[in-house]
N, C-alpha and C positions, 0 to 999 in steps of 0.2 A: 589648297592653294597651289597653283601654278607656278612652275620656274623653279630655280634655287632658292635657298634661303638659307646664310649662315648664319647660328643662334648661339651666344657666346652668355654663358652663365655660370650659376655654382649648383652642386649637386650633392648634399653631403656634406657640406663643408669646403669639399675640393671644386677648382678650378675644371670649367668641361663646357667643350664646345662640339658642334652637333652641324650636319652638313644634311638639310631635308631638300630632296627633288622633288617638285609635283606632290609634298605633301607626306613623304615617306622618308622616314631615314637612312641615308645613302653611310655617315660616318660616323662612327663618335670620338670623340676623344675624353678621360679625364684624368686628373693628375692623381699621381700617388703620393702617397705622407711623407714614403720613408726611403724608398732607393733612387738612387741615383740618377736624374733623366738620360737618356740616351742622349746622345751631345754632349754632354758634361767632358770640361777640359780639366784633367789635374795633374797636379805636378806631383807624382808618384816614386816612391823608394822601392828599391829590385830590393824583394827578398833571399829566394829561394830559386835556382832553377827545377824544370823538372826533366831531370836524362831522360832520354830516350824519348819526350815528347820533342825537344829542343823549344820548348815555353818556360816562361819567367813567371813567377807569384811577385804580387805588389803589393804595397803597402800602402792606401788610403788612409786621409783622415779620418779620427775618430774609432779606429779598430779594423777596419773594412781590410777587404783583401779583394783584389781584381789580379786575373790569369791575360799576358798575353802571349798570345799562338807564339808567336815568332820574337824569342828570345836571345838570339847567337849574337854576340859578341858584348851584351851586357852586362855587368859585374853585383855582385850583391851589395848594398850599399850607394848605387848609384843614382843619382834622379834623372827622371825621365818623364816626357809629357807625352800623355796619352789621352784618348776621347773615347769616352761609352759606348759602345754600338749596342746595346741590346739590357735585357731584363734578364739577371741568374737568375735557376730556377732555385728553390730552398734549399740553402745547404751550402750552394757551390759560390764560386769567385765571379764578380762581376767581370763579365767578357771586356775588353778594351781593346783598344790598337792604337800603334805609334803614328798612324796615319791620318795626322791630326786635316779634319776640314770644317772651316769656315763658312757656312752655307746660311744662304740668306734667299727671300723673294725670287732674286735678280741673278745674282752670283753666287759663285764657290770658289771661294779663295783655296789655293793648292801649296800649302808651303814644301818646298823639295823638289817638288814638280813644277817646273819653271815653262812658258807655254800658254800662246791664247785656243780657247777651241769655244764653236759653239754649238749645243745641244741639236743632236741629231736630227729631232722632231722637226728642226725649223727648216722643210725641201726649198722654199723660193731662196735662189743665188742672188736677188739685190736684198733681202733681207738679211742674211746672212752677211754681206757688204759692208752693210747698216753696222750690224750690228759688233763688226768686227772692229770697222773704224771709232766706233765708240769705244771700246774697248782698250785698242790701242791710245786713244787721246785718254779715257782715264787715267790709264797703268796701272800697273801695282808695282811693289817692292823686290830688290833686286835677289832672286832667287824663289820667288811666288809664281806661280800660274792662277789661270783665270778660266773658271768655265761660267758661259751663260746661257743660264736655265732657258727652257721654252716659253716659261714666262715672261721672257722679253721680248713674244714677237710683235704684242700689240701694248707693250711698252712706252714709254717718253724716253728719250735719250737721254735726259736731265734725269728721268729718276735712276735711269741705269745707273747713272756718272754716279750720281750718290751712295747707289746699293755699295755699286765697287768701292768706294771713296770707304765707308764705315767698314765692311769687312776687310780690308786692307789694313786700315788704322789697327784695328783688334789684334787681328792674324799677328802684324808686328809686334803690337804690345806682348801677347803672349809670347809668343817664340823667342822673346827676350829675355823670358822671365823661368831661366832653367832651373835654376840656384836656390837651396832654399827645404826646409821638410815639407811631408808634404801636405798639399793644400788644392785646395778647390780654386778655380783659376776661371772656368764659367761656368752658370750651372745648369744651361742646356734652354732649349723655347718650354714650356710649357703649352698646354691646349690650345690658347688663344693666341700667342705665338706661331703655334704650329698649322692654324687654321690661315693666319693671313699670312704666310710664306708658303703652304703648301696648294690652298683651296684657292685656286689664282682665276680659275673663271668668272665671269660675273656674277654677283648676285644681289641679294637683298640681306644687309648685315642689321641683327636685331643686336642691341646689348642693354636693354633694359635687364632691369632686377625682375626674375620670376616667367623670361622671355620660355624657359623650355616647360614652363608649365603652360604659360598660356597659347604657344604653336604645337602644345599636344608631343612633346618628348619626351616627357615622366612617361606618360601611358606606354609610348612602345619599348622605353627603355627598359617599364616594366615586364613586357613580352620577352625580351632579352632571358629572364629566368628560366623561362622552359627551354629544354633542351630540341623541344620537336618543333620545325619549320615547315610548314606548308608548301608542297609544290603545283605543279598545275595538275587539272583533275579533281583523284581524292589523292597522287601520292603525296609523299610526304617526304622527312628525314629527319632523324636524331643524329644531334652536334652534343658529343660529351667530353669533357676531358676526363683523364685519369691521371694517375701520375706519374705515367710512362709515357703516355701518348693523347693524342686526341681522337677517339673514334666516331666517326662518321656511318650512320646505315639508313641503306635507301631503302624506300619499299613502296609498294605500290598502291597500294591500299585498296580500297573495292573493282580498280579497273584489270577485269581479264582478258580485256583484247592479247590479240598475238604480238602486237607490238609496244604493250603497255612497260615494260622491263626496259626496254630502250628508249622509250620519253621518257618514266622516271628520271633513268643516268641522266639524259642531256636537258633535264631542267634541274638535276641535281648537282649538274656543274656549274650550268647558269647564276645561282645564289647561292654556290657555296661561299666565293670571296666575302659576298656583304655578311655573311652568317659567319665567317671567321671574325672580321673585322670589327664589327659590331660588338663581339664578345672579348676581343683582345686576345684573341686565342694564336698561338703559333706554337714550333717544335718541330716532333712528328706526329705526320695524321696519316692514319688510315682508314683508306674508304671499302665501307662492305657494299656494294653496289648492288644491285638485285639482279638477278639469275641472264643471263643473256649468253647467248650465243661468243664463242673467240672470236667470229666474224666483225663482230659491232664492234670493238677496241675500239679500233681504229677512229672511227664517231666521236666514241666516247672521248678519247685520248684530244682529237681535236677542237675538240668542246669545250675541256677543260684545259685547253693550251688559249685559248681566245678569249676564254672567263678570267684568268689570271693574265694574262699581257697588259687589261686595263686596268690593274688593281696596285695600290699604291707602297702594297709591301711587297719585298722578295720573297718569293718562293717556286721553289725548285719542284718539277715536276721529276718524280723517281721511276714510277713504272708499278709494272704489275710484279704480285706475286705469286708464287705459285699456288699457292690457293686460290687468285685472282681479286685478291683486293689490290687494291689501289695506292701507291703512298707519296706525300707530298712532305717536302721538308720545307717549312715556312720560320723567316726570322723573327723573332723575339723583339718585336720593335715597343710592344705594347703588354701591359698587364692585364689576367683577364677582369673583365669587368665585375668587380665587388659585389655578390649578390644582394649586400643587405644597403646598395644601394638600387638596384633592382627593382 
């Protein structure tokens, strides 16, 4: 099938929505049982500092412990609202920060950060106008800032008015509500959530029961399982994780042209992002690239700087190393995909 199509189903029991282009899958997303969503707002107890780091341990409902970076001037005993940004990995404290945001479709409400702005992406100066003067007739609350997304270029103003209107409302309610042990306060979008605030292009939205079996997502979610991605050619690459890292190795597979080592890289940059994403994988990754010349970097390097600019999570381009791999630090927005749902 032609075009977009977002497919919103279950999977396993869990919640999980699915973004197909032209018939392939572009995203997945599905929920987890048991941690935390990223977004999640709670009103958390300061444990412990930790010297020398200048971070705070916290105290979550139900036993949990969450770390955050930047701890100076808070007291053991204190409450404090803080928001998920990311997935621990076994063992460790769920990441958070006090930089609580409100983000919706439309908007991102900024408590602290008082200020209208709007999203870079939008270059026309009467849109921008547009979009400001809405903004300003909304308003928000004294002491909030207001950012609006690119999603509001081809927008209605009325639904703008309202995005702002509801995260406004919340933003308040919470930041009201300091006092108290602690407690879970929201508990983040989940997949279907995060499909229609994030996936804002147009498309074709199915939500019938059994919609990713019958547009063909079980099958490639089942492809998901192998580690090896196909690239153009015969090359190829292996996407694995461990438990230190995520390694990545390219290879060429039957083509020995002279130039075969250098399209491998630059179509193994091309599909790395959907091959991360797909699997929920982030961290650290290292790429063993195939044999090429120090001339090529540079190629290479730009290849995967333009493969990641359109890609919907952060991740940091690190550089080479001496041995000439490659490494990328990506956020932990996502868990990886459950094989034995696979």
């Amino acid at each position: 099938m032609k075009g977009r199509m977002i497919v919103l189903d279950h999977v396993g029991g869990r919640e999980a929505a699915a973004l197909m282009v032209d018939g392939i899958l572009q995203d997945l997303m599905i929920d987890d049982e048991g941690a935390p969503r990223p977004g999640a707002i709670f009103r958390a107890i300061c444990d412990r500092p930790l010297k020398g780091q200048g971070g705070m341990m916290l105290r979550l409902p139900d036993g949990e412990i969450a770390f955050l970076r930047h701890g100076k001037g808070l007291a053991p005993g204190q409450a404090i609202l803080v928001q998920v940004t990311g997935y621990a990995d076994d063992g460790k404290a769920i990441p958070v920060t006090d930089r609580v945001l409100f983000k919706s479709r439309y908007a991102i409400v900024t408590p602290g950060k008082p200020g209208i702005n709007v999203s870079r992406q939008i270059k026309e100066d009467d849109v921008r106008e547009r979009l400001l003067a809405c903004a300003h007739d909304a308003g928000v609350s004294d002491g909030f800032g207001l950012i609006l997304r690119s999603s509001c270029e081809a927008a209605s103003e009325e639904d703008i008015g309202e995005d702002i209107a509801a995260m406004d409302a919340l933003a308040a309610a919470i930041m009201a509500d300091t006092d108290g042990v602690a407690e879970m306060l929201t508990e983040g979008d989940g997949p279907h959530g995060l499909a229609w605030r994030e996936w804002v292009e147009a498309a074709q939205v199915v939500t019938d029961d059994g919609g990713f079996e019958d547009h063909g997502v079980l099958d490639q979610i089942a492809a998901i399982a192998s580690p090896r991605v196909a690239l153009e050619a015969s090359a190829f690459m292996y996407v694995e994780p461990t438990h230190a890292l995520i390694a990545v190795d390219v290879n060429t597979g039957g083509d020995t042209s002279p130039a075969s080592s250098l399209k491998a890289n630059l179509a193994a940059c091309k599909v790395l992002p959907r091959a991360l994403r797909l699997r929920g994988l982030g961290g650290q990754i290292v790429i063993d690239m195939a044999p090429m010349p120090k001339t090529m970097r540079k190629q290479v390097e730009a290849a995967m700087r333009s493969a990641f600019r359109a890609d919907s999570i952060d991740t940091a381009l690190v550089g080479w190393t001496p041995l000439g791999h490659f490494e990328l630090q990506r956020k932990r927005e996502r868990l990886p995909i459950p094989m034995g749902l696979a």
